[in-house]
C-alpha positions in Angstrom: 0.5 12.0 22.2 2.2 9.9 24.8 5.8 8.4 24.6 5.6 5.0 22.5 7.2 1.9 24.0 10.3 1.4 22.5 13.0 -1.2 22.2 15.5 -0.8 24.8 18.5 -1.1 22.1 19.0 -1.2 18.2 20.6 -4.3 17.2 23.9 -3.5 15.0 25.3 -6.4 14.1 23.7 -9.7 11.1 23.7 -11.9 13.8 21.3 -9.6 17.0 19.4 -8.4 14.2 18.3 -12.0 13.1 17.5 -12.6 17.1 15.2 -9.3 16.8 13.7 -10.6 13.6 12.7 -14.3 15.3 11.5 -12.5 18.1 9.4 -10.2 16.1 8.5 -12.7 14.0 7.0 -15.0 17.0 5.4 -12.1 18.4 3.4 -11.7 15.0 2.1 -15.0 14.8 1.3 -15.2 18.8 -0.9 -11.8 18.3 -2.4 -13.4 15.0 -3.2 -16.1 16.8 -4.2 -15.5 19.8 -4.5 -11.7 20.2 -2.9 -9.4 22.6 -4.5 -10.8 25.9 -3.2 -13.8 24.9 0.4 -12.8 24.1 3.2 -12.5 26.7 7.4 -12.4 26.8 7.4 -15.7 28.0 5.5 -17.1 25.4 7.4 -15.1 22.5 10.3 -16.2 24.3 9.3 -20.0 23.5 8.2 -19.3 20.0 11.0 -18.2 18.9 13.6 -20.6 20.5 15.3 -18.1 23.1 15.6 -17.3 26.1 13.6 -14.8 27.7 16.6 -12.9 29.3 17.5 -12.3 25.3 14.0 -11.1 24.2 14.2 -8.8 27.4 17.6 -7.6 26.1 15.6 -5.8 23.1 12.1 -5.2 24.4 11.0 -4.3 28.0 7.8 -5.5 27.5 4.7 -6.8 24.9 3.6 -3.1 24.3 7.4 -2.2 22.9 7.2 -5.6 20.8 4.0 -4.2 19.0 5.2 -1.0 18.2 8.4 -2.6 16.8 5.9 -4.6 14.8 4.7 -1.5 14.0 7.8 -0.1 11.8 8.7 -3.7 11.1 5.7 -3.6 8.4 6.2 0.2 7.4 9.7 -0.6 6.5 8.2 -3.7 4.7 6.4 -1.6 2.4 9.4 0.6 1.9 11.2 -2.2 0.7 8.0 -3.5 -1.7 8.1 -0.1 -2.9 11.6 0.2 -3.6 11.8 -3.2 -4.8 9.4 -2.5 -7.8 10.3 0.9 -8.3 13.9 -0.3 -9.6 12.3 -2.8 -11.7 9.8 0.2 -14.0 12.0 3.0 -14.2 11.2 3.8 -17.6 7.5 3.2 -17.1 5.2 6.3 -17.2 3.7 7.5 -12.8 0.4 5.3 -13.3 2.1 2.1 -14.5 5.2 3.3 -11.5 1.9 3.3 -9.0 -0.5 0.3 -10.1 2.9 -1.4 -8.9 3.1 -0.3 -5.5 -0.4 -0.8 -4.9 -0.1 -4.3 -6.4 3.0 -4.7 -4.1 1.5 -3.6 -1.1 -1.6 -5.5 -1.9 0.5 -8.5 -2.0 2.7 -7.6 0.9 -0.4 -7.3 3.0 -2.3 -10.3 2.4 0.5 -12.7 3.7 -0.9 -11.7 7.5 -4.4 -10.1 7.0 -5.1 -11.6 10.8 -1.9 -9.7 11.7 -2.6 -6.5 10.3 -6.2 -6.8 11.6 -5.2 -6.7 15.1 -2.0 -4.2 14.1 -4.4 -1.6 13.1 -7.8 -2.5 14.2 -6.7 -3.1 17.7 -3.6 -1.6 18.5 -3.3 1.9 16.2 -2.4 3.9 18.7 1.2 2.1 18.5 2.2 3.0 15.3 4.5 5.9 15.5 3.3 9.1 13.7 4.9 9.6 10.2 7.0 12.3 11.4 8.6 9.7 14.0 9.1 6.5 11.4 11.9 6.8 9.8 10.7 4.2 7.4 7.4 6.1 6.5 9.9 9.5 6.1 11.2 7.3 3.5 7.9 6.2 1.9 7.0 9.6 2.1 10.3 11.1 0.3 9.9 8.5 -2.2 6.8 8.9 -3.5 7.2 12.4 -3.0 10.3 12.4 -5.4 8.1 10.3 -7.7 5.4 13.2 -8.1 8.1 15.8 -8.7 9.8 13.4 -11.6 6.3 14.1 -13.2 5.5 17.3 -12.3 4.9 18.5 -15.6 1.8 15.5 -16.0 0.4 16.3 -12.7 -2.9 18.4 -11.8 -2.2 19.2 -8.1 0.3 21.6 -8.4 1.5 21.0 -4.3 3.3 17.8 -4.2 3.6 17.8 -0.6 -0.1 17.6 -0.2 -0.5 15.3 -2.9 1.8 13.0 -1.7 0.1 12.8 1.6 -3.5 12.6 -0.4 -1.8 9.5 -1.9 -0.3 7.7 0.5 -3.7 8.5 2.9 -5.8 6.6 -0.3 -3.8 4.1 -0.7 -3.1 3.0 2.8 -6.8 3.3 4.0 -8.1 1.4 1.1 -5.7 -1.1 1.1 -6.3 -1.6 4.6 -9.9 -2.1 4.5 -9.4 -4.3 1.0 -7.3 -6.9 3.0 -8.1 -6.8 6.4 -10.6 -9.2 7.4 -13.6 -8.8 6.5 -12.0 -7.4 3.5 -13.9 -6.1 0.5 -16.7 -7.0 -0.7 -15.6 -7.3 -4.3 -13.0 -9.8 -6.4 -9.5 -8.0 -5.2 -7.9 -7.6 -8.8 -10.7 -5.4 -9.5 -10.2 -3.3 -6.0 -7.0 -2.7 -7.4 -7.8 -1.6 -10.4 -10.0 0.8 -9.2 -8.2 2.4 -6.5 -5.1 2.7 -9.0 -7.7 4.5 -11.4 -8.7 6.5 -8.3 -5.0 7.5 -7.8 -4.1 8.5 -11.7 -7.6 10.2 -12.1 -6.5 12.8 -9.2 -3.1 13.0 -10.5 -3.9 13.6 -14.3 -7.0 14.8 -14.7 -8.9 13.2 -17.8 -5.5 11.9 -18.8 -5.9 9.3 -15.8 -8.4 7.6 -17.6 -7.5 4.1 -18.5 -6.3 3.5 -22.2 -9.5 2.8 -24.7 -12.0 5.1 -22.5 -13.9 7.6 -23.7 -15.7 9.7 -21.4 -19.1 9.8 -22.1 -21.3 13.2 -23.9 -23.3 13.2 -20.5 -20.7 14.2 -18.6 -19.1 16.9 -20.5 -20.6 20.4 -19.3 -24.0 21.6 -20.6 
């Protein structure tokens, strides 16, 4: 695929990476509103109370501030992730992932208009997984997560299983939350894309406590 645009520098220091952050930040609220023929540096600029000399000190042009929006919101979910990962780390894998998916369910529906045009409009912006360091992270996370419970898990290749369910739980997030969004309540999406999740991990033992499968499906 062809080069991304990319920021012309990393900010280092608290006080250029709160300038990157405003600018970001005005560039997400610009695209929700107005969408990307409607968004421009000089506008950004006056969003986010600087200059346009400084938003130009960062990003060449709109095209690098979308991909930067890009990683923005996958190190966003590395952050929900971790976040509620350190709070259930005594909790058994489907309790560890109704979390994340309640996390990034909740993560996404702060901007649904954003991530519409993020993903709807723009995909071809968002840098592969190989080239994120913030979805190598995701990845290596859950990834680790799997091999904690290895010895509860069907799949027995944790690499593709990993990818199987961060794929799941990104598309159908996605389409829960973006507009138009699903067509049913969104507690019980979740529910039933976290029973999704621990059925193909566990097997029967995915089912939810107080089940019973029923005589119908048990082979004839």
């Amino acid at each position: 695929m062809p080069n991304l645009p990319q920021p012309r520098r990393i900010p280092r220091q608290s006080r250029s990476r709160a300038l990157v952050d405003s600018i970001l930040e005005a560039t997400a609220r610009i695209l929700s509103e107005r969408g990307y023929a409607g968004t421009n540096t000089n506008l950004v600029a006056e969003r986010a109370g600087v200059s346009v000399g400084s938003v130009y000190q960062y990003f060449p042009n709109k095209d690098s501030l979308i991909t930067a929006l890009h990683e923005r919101h996958a190190v966003e979910m590395h952050a929900a992730m971790e976040t509620v990962l350190a709070r259930t780390p005594s909790l058994g894998l489907r309790a560890q992932l109704a979390a994340i998916v309640r996390a990034w369910v909740a993560a996404h529906q702060v901007a649904p208009e954003l991530h519409r045009v993020l993903e709807k409009e723009f995909p071809f912006f968002d840098a592969p997984s190989d080239q994120s360091p913030a979805d190598q992270s995701i990845h290596k996370r859950v990834r680790q997560l799997l091999e904690d419970h290895r010895n509860e898990l069907v799949p027995q290749d944790l690499n593709l299983a990993t990818w199987i369910i961060l794929q799941s739980m990104e598309s159908l997030i996605h389409a829960a939350v973006i507009p138009p969004g699903a067509p049913h309540p969104i507690e019980k999406t979740e529910q039933a894309i976290i029973d999704m999740l621990a059925g193909y991990l566990h097997g029967s033992r995915g089912e939810r406590p107080g089940h019973k499968p029923q005589d119908s499906c048990r082979g004839a």
